[in-house]
Each structure stands twice: as C-alpha cells, then as structure tokens.
C-alpha positions in Angstrom: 57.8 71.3 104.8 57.5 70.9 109.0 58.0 74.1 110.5 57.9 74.8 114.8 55.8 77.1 116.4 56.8 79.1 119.3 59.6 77.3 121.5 57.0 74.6 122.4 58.5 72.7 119.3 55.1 72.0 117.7 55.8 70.6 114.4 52.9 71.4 111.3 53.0 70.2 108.1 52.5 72.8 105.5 51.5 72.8 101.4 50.1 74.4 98.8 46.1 74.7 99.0 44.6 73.2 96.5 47.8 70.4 95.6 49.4 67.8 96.6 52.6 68.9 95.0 54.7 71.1 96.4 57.5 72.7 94.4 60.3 74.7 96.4 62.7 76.7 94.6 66.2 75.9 95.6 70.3 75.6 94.9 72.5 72.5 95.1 76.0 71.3 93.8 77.7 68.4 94.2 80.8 68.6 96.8 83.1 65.3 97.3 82.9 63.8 100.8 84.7 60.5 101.4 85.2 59.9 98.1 81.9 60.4 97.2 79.9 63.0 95.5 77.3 64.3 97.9 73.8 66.6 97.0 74.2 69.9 99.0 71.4 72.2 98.6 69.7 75.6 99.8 66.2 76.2 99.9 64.9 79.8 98.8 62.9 81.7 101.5 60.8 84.7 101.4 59.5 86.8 104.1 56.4 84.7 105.2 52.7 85.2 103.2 49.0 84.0 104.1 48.2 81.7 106.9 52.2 81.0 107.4 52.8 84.2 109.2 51.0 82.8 112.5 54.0 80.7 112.9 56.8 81.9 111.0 58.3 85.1 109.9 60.0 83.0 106.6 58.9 80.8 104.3 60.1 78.6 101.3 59.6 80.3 98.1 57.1 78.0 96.2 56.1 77.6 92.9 53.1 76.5 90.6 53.6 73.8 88.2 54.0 76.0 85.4 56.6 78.1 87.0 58.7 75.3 87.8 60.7 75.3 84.2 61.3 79.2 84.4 62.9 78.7 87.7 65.4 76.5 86.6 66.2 78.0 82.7 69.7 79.2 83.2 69.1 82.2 81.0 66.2 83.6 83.2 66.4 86.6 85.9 66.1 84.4 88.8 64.6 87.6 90.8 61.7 87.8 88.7 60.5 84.1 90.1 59.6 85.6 93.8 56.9 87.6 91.7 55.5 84.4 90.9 55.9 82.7 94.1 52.8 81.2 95.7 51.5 82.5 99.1 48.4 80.2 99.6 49.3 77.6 102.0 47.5 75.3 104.4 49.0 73.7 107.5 48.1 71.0 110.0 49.8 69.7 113.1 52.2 67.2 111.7 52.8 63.7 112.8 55.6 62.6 114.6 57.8 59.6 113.5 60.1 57.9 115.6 64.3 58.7 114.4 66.1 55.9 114.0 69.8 56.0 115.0 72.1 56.5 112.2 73.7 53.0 112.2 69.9 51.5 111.9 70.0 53.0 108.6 71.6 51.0 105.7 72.3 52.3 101.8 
C-alpha cells in the first residue's frame, strides 16, 4: 500500500510486520466497458491502528493468512472480520518509479 503524508506528498510503503504478504480485504464485480468485462473493486478501510496513525487517519483492513478464507465465505458475518483485522504495520519511505504515458503501455 503507498500512502502520503501531510500535503508534502511523501509516498511510504507500508506492510504487515513480520510478512511479506499482505492481504487486504476488499469488493469487486465485473462491469462491461468497451465490450469488455473489466475488474472494479473497493478496498475495506478502518479507522487507522499502530504506527499508521502518524500518517493517516484510515487504513486498509488487513488480514492474517488464516483469516483470509473467512473473509471471503459467503455465508460469514462480514462484520465480524474487522475483529480480526491486523493493526501491526511497518512503513518506510517508498521509492519512486517513473509513469509511463498510457500509450507506452501495451496489453
């Protein structure tokens, strides 16, 4: 996840301490653009835990490995996942990549 700090636009680069897996709880559907069927998704925030808060009031909701299949059983209370959300995160100043125009891009 990059996240900003402040409006001086400093990126960091944030994970779960201790892994370097980082699973966010989210929502997508498919929706048709241009006659093709196009991902859309939302990630799940929470108000922000830990070492986050310095530079953000939100954060993703993120998961363990083990809570990864409740989250996405149909047949579950999706509230009850936030309970299991993790809050341990560490963050350093991310590094910057140069964007590439959109037509420099090929499928």
């Amino acid at each position: 996840m990059i996240e900003h700090r402040n409006t001086k636009k400093v990126k960091f680069a944030i994970q779960t301490e201790g892994s370097d897996t980082t699973y966010i709880a989210g929502l997508y559907r498919y929706e048709e653009h241009g006659g093709m069927q196009i991902p859309m998704f939302s990630i799940l925030t929470r108000e922000a835990a830990g070492t986050v808060k310095d530079i953000h009031d939100r954060m993703p909701l993120i998961l363990d490995k083990e809570n990864v299949k409740e989250w996405i059983r149909p047949n579950r209370d999706p509230s009850t996942i936030v309970e299991k959300a993790l809050s341990n995160m560490v963050f350093e100043r991310a590094v910057e990549y140069p964007r590439f125009p959109p037509e420099t891009i090929t499928a």
